[in-house]
TITILUM-813741 format. One record per residue (C-alpha): x, z, y; residue in three letters; residue number from 0. Coordinates in steps of 0.2 Angstrom, whole numbers, padded with zeros to 4 digits, m for minus. Layout:
<torbas>
- c1; c3; c2; residu; num
- X; Z; Y; ala; NUM
...
</torbas>
This chain:
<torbas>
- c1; c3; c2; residu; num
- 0078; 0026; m0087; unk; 0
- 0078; 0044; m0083; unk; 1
- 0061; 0046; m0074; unk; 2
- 0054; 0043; m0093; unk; 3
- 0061; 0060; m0098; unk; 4
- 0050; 0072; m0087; unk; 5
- 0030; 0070; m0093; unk; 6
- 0018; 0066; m0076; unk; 7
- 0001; 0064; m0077; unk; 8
- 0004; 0055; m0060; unk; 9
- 0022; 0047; m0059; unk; 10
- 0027; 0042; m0038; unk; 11
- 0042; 0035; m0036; unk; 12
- 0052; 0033; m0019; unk; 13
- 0066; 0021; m0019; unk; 14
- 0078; 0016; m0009; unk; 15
- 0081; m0002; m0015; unk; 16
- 0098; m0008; m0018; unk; 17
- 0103; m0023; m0009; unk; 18
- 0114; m0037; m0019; unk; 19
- 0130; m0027; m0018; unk; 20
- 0143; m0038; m0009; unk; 21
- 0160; m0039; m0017; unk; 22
- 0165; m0031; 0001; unk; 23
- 0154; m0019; m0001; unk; 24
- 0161; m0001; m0008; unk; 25
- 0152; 0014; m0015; unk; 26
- 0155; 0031; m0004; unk; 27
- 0144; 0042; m0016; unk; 28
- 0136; 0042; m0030; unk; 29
- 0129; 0057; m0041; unk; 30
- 0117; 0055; m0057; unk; 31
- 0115; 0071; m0062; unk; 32
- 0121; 0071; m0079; unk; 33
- 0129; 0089; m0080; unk; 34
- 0121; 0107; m0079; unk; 35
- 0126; 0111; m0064; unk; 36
- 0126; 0106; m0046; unk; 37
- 0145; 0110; m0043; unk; 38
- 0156; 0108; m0026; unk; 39
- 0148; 0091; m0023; unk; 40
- 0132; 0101; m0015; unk; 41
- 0125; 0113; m0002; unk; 42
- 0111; 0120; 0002; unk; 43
- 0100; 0127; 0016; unk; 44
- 0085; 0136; 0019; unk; 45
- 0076; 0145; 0003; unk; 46
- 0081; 0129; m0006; unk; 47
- 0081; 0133; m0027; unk; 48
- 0089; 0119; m0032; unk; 49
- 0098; 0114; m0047; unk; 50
- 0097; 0103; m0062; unk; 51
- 0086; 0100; m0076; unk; 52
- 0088; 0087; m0090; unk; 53
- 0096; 0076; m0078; unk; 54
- 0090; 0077; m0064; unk; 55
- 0090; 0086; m0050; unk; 56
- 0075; 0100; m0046; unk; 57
- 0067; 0108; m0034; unk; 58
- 0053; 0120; m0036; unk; 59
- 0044; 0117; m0021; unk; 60
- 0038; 0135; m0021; unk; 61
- 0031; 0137; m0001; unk; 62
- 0048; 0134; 0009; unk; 63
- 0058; 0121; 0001; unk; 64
- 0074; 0118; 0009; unk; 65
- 0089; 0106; 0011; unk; 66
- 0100; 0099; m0002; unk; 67
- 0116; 0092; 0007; unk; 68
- 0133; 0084; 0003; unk; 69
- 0146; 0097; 0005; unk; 70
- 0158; 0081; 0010; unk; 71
- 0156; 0072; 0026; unk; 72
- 0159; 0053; 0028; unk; 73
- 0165; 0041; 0043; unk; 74
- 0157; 0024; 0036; unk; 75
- 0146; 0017; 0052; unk; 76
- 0138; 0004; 0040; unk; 77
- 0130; 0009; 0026; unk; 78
- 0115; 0007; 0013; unk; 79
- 0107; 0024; 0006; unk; 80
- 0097; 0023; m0009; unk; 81
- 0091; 0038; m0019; unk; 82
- 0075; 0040; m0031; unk; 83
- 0063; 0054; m0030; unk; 84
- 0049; 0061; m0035; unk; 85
- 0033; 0065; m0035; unk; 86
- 0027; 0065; m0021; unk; 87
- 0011; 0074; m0021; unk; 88
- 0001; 0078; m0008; unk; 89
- m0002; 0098; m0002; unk; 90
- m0005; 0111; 0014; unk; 91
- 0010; 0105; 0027; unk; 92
- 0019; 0096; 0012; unk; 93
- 0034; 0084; 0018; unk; 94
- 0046; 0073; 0009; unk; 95
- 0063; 0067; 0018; unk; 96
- 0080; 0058; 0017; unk; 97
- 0093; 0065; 0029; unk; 98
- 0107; 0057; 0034; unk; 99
- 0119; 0053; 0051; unk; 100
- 0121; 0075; 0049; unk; 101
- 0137; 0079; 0059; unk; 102
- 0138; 0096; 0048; unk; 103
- 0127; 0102; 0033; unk; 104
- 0117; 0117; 0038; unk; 105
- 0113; 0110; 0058; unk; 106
- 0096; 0102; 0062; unk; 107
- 0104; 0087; 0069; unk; 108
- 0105; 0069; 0064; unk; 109
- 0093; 0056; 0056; unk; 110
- 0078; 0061; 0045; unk; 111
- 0067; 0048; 0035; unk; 112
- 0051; 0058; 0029; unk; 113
- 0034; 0055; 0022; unk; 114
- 0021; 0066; 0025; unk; 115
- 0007; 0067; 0014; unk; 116
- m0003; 0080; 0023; unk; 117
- m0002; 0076; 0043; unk; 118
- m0010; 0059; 0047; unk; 119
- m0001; 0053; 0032; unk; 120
- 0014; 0047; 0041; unk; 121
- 0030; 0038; 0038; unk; 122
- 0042; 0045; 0052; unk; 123
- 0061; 0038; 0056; unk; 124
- 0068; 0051; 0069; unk; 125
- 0082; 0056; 0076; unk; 126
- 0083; 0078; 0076; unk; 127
- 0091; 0086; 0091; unk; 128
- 0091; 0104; 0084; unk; 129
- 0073; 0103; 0074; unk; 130
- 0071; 0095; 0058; unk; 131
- 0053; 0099; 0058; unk; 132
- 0049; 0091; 0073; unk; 133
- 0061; 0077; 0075; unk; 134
- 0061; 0065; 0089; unk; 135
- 0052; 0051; 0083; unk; 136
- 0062; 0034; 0082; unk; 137
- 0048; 0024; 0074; unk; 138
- 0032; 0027; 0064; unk; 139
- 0020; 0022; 0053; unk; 140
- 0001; 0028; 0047; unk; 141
- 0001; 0024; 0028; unk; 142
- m0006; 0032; 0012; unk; 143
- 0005; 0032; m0004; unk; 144
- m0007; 0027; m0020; unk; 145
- m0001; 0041; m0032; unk; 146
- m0004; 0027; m0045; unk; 147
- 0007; 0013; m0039; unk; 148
- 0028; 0015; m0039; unk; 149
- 0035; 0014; m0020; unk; 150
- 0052; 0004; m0018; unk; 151
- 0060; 0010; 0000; unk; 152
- 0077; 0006; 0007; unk; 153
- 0088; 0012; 0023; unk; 154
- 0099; 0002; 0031; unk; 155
- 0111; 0005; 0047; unk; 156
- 0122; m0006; 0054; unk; 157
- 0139; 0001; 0064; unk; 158
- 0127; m0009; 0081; unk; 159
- 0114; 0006; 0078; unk; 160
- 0100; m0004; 0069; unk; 161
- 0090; 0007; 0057; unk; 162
- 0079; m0004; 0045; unk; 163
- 0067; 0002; 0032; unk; 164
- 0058; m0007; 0021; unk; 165
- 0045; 0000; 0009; unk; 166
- 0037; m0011; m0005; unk; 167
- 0017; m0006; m0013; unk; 168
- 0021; m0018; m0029; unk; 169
- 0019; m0035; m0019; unk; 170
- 0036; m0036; m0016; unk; 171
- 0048; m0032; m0001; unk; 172
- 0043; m0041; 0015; unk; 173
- 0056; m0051; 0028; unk; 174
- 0052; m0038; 0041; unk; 175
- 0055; m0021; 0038; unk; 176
- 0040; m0005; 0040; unk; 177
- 0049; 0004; 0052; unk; 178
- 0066; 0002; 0063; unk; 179
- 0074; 0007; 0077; unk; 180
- 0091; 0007; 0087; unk; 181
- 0100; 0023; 0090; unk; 182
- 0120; 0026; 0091; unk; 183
- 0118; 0046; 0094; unk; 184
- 0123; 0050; 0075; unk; 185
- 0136; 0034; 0073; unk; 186
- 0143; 0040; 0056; unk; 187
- 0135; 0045; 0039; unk; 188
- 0140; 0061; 0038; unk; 189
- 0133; 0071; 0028; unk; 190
- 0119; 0068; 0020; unk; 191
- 0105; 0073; 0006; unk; 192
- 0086; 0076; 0003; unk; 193
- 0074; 0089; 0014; unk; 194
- 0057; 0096; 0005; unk; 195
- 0045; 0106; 0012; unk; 196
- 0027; 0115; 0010; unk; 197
- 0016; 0129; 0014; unk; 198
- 0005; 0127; m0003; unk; 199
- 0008; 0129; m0021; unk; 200
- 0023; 0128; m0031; unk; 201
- 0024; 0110; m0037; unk; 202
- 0042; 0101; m0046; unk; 203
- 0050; 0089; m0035; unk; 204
- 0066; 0078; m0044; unk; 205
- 0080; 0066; m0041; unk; 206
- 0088; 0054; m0053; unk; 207
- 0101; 0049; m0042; unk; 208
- 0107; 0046; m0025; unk; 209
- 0121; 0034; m0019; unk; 210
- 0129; 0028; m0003; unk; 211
- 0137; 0012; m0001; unk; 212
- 0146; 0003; 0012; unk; 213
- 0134; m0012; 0020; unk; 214
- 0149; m0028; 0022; unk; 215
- 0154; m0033; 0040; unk; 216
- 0142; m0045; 0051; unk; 217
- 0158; m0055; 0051; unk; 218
- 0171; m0060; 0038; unk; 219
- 0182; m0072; 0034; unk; 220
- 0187; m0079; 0050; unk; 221
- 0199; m0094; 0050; unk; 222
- 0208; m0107; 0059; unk; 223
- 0213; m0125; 0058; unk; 224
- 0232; m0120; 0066; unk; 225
- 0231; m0109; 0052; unk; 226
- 0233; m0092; 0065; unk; 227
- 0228; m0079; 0057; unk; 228
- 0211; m0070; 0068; unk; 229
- 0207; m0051; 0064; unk; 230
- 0187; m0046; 0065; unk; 231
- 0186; m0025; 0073; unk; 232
- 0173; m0017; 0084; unk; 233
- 0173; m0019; 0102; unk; 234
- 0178; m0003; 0113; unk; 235
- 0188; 0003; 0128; unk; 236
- 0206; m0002; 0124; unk; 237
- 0204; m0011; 0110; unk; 238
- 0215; m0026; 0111; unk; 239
- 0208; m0043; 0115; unk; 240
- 0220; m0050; 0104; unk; 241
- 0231; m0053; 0090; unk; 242
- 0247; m0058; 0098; unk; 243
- 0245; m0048; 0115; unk; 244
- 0245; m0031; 0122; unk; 245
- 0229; m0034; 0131; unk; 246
- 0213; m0021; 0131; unk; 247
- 0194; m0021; 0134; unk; 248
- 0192; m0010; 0151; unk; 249
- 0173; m0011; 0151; unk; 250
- 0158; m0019; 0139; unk; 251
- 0142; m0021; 0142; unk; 252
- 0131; m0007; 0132; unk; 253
- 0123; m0020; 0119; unk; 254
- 0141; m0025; 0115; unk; 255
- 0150; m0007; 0113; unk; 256
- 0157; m0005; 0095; unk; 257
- 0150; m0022; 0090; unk; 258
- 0159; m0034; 0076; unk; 259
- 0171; m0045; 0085; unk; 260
- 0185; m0056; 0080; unk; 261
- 0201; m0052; 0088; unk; 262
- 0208; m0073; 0092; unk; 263
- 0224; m0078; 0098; unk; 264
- 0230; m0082; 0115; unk; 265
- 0245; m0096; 0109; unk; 266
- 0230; m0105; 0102; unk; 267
- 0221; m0107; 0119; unk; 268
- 0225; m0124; 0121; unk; 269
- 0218; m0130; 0106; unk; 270
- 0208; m0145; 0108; unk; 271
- 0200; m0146; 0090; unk; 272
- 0180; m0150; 0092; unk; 273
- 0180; m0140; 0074; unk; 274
- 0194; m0126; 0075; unk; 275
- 0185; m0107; 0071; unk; 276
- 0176; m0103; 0055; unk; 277
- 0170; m0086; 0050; unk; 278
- 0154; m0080; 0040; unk; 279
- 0138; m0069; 0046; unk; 280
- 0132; m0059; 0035; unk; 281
- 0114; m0059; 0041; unk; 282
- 0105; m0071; 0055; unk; 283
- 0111; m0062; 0072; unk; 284
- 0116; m0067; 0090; unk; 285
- 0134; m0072; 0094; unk; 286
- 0142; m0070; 0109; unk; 287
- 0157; m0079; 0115; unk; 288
- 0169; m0072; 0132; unk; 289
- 0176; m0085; 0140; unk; 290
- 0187; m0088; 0158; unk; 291
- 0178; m0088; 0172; unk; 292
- 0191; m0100; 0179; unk; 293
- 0185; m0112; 0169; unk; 294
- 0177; m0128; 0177; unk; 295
- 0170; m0137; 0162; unk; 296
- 0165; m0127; 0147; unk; 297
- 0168; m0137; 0130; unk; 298
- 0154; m0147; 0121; unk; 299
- 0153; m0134; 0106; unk; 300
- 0146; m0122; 0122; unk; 301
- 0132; m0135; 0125; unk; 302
- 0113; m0124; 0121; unk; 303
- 0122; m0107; 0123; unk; 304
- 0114; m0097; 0137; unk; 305
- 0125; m0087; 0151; unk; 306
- 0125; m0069; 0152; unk; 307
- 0127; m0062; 0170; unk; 308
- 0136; m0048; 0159; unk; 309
- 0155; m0048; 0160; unk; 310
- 0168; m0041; 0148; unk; 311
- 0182; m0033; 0158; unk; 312
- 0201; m0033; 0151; unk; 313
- 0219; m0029; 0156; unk; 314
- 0222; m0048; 0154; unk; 315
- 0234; m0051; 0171; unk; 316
- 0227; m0070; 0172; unk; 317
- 0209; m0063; 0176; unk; 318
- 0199; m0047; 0177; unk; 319
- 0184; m0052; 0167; unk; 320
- 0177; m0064; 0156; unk; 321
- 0160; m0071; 0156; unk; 322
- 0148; m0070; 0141; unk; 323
- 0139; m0083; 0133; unk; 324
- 0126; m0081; 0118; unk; 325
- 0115; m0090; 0104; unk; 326
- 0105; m0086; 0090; unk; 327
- 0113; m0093; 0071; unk; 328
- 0107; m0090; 0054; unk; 329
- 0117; m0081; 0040; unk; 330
- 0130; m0091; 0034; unk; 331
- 0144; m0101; 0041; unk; 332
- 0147; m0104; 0060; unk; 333
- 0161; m0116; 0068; unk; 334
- 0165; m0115; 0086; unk; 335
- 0179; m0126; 0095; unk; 336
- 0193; m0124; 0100; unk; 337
- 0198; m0118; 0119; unk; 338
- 0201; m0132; 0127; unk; 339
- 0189; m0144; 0117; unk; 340
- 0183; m0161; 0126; unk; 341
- 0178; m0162; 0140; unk; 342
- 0184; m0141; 0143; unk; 343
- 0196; m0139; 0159; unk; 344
- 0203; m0126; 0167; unk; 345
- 0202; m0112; 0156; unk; 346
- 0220; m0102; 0155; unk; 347
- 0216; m0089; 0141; unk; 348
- 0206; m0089; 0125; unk; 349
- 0189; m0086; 0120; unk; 350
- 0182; m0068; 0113; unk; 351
- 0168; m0069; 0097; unk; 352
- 0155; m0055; 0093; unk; 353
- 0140; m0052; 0086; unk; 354
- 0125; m0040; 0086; unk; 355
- 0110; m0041; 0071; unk; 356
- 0097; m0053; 0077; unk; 357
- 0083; m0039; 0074; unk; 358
- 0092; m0023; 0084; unk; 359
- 0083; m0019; 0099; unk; 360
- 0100; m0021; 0111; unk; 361
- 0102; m0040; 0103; unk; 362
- 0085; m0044; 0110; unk; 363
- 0088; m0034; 0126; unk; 364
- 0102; m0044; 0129; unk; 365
- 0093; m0061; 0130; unk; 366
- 0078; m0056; 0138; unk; 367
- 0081; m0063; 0158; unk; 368
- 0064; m0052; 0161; unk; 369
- 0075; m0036; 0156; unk; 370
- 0089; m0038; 0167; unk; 371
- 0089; m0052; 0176; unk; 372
- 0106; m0058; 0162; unk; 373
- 0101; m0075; 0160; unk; 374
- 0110; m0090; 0168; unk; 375
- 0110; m0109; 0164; unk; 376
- 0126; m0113; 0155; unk; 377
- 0134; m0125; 0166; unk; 378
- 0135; m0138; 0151; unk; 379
- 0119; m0131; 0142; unk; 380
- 0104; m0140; 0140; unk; 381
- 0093; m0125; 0137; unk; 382
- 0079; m0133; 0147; unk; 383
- 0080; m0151; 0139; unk; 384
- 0071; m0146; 0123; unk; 385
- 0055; m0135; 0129; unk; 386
- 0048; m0131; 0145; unk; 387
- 0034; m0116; 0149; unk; 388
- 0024; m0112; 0161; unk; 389
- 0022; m0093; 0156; unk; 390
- 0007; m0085; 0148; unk; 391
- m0010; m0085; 0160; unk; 392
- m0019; m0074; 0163; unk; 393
- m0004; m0062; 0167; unk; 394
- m0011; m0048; 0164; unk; 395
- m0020; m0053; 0151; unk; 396
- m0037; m0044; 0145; unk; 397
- m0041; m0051; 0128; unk; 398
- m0035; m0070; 0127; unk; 399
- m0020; m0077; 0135; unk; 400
- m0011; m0095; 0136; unk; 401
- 0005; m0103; 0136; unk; 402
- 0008; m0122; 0139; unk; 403
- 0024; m0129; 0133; unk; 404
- 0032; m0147; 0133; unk; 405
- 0045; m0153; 0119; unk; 406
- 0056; m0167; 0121; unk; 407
- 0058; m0168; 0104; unk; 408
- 0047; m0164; 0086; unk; 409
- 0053; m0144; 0082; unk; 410
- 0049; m0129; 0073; unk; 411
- 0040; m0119; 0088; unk; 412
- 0040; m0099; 0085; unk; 413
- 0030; m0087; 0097; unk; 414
- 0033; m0070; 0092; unk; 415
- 0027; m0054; 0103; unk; 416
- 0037; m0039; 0105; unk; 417
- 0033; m0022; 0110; unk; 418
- 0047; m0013; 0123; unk; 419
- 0058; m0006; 0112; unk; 420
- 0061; m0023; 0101; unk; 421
- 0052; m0019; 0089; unk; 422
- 0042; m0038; 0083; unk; 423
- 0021; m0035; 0085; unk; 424
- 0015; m0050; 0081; unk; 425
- 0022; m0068; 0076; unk; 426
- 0008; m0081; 0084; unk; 427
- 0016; m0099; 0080; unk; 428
- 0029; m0104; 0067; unk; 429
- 0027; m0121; 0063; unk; 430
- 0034; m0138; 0066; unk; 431
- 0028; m0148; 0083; unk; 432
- 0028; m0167; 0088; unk; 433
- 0035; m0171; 0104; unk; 434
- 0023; m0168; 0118; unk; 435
- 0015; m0156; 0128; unk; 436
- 0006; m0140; 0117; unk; 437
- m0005; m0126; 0121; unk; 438
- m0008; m0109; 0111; unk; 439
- m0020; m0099; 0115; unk; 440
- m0019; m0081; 0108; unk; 441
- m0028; m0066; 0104; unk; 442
- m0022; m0049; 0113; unk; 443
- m0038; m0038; 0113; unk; 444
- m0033; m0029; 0097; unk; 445
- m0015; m0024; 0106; unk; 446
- m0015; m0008; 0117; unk; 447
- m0011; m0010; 0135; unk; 448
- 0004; m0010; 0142; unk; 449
- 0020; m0024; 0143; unk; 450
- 0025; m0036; 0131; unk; 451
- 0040; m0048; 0129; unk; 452
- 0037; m0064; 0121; unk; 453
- 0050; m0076; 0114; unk; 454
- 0046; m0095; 0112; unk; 455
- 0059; m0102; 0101; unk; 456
- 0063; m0118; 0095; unk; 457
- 0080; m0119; 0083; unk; 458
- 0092; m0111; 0094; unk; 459
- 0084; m0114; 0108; unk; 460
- 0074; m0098; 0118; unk; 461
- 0063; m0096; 0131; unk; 462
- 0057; m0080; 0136; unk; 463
- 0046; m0066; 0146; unk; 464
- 0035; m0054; 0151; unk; 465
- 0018; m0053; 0148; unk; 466
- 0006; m0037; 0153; unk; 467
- m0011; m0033; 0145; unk; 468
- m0023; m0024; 0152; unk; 469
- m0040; m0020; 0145; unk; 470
</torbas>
């Protein structure tokens, strides 16, 4: 390895990880550094000195630091970024960032990833309006860097918004990531590079390398009985609805714009299959399915999905609107019916499929009946079969709450906490439960004040709302 090259008494590495490249996933950048000279690939800002040095790229942090940026700009909406820098020593107003989502290389504007060693020790994810140094803050975390152990982090965004990343101390790399957020303002790559800055002595600062792939599709591989051929493409205003038609999208709900969605057929809308649509998910997330409002029984293969009060307007002369339906599936494959599947009657065009990341804020937003009021009972469903809840009590609660629930039948039970913006705070129950009536009790007093969502969970089946603590 490179890093060997270059003597430290104290050796910090930051690493963006590299996820198991997908044979669908493409690289969009790479530079190793294995030339003199920085060359046309590169720009820089501020009182930046950078250039390269046995391999590597350097920077003299000498009191101002400064920008190194690609001089290209890309379009990919889903992506991985994964550099390796170092070190990262501590020092008077000392900072350390990744910047990425930059709409042009010498503006303050787009997504910044920094550590800083010096205030409050922080990890930052932010969003910069027009100041990098003080950029609005997306998500954060208090955390020290040991100067002795080696620090794996990676970046992850998704074309729904989600921004994930994950940072590993030498344990390993956890399920849940260290910080995240959701934020379409910077939707593209775009340029992209590293950000150093101090008000101390000089101290080196170097890159190995630095490389931007594309992150595969939520959905692929979409296929039929009939044989039709399905397209997957991101949901927007006149997008067409289908493969064989000249109908658009007039209006989406916001959870749903420029989401992954499979483009179906309307001459397979009479298809009766109970097995009839195949495609793959990338990554646990929640699936949506439009369907005809003029429909007066919705196929079995709908049973458990939960209704939307959302709709998803189209140009579709039949009807205006269809209505939305959605359930939680793991990564992997999922099969859906076919349109007209038993006991189904009444529906006269064909079904929609889309999919958000089951971790982005606007997924869980857009299952949350305390948010918006969305949820309805399927008219088939059988959401409330499988577990009833009473709600937490207290509500508000000070330091201990309750929640009573009855299963019909033995399940894995999960009670996770979220704050309002998503983001998962604590994860009380994850185990399997006989059938029966349950009671957990749980311990809020270390939580600030202010309003939670909780989610009781059993398989695919959720239950959900609001909880308030007040101390």
């Amino acid at each position: 390895m490179k890093i060997n090259s270059t003597p430290f008494k104290f050796l910090w590495l930051f690493t963006l990880l590299t996820l198991p490249l997908s044979p669908k996933a493409q690289v969009i950048f790479r530079d190793d550094f294995t030339r003199d000279l920085l060359g046309q690939d590169w720009l820089t800002t501020g009182y930046a000195r950078w250039s390269i040095v046995n391999g590597l790229a350097y920077n003299l942090i000498d009191g101002a630091g400064g920008t190194l940026t690609t001089s290209n700009k890309y379009s990919a909406a889903s992506y991985v970024l994964e550099t390796k820098v170092y070190p990262l020593k501590n020092g008077y107003w000392r900072e350390y960032g990744i910047v990425f989502g930059k709409p042009s290389p010498d503006a303050d504007y787009g997504y910044i990833l920094k550590y800083h060693p010096y205030y409050n020790l922080r990890l930052i994810l932010g969003r910069s309006d027009g100041n990098e140094f003080y950029p609005i803050v997306l998500d954060q975390k208090h955390i020290t860097l040991d100067p002795d152990k080696q620090y794996s982090i990676k970046i992850v965004k998704s074309a729904e918004g989600k921004i994930d990343v994950y940072l590993n101390s030498g344990s390993g790399y956890s399920k849940d990531p260290v910080l995240e957020a959701t934020d379409k303002t910077y939707p593209a790559l775009g340029h992209m590079g590293l950000r150093v800055d101090t008000q101390t002595a000089a101290e080196p600062y170097y890159v190995d390398w630095i490389e931007a792939r594309s992150l595969p599709s939520l959905i692929t591989d979409p296929k039929t009985e009939s044989g039709d051929a399905y397209e997957v493409a991101n949901m927007g205003v006149n997008v067409p609805l289908y493969v064989d038609r000249d109908y658009n999208l007039v209006s989406l709900p916001d959870f749903l714009q420029g989401v992954t969605f499979i483009q179906t057929g309307n001459e397979t809308k009479r298809d009766k299959r109970p097995s009839f649509l195949k495609f793959n998910l990338d990554r646990e997330a929640i699936v949506y399915v439009a369907y005809d409002p003029r429909a007066k029984v919705l196929p079995e293969w709908l049973n458990g999905w939960q209704k939307l009060t959302d709709k998803v307007y189209t140009t579709d002369p039949g009807t205006s609107y269809l209505n939305v339906y959605t359930k939680v599936f793991p990564a992997g494959t999922v099969t859906l019916g076919g349109n007209l599947a038993a006991p189904a009657a009444g529906a006269l065009t064909n079904y929609l499929v889309a999919a958000i990341p089951s971790g982005s804020v606007a997924a869980r937003e857009s299952i949350f009946p305390e948010i918006a009021g969305r949820l309805q009972p399927a008219a088939t469903e059988a959401f409330s079969d499988e577990i009833t809840a009473t709600g937490f009590y207290p509500n508000p609660a000070r330091d201990k709450a309750a929640i009573r629930y009855t299963l019909q039948q033995a399940a894995t039970v999960n009670l996770t906490l979220f704050d309002k913006q998503g983001r998962s705070i604590a994860t009380f129950v994850n185990e399997r439960k006989q059938a029966g009536k349950h009671a957990e009790v749980i311990d809020v007093q270390h939580l600030a004040e202010g309003i939670y969502l909780y989610q009781l969970r059993t398989g695919d089946q959720i239950q959900s709302g609001k909880m308030l603590i007040k101390h």
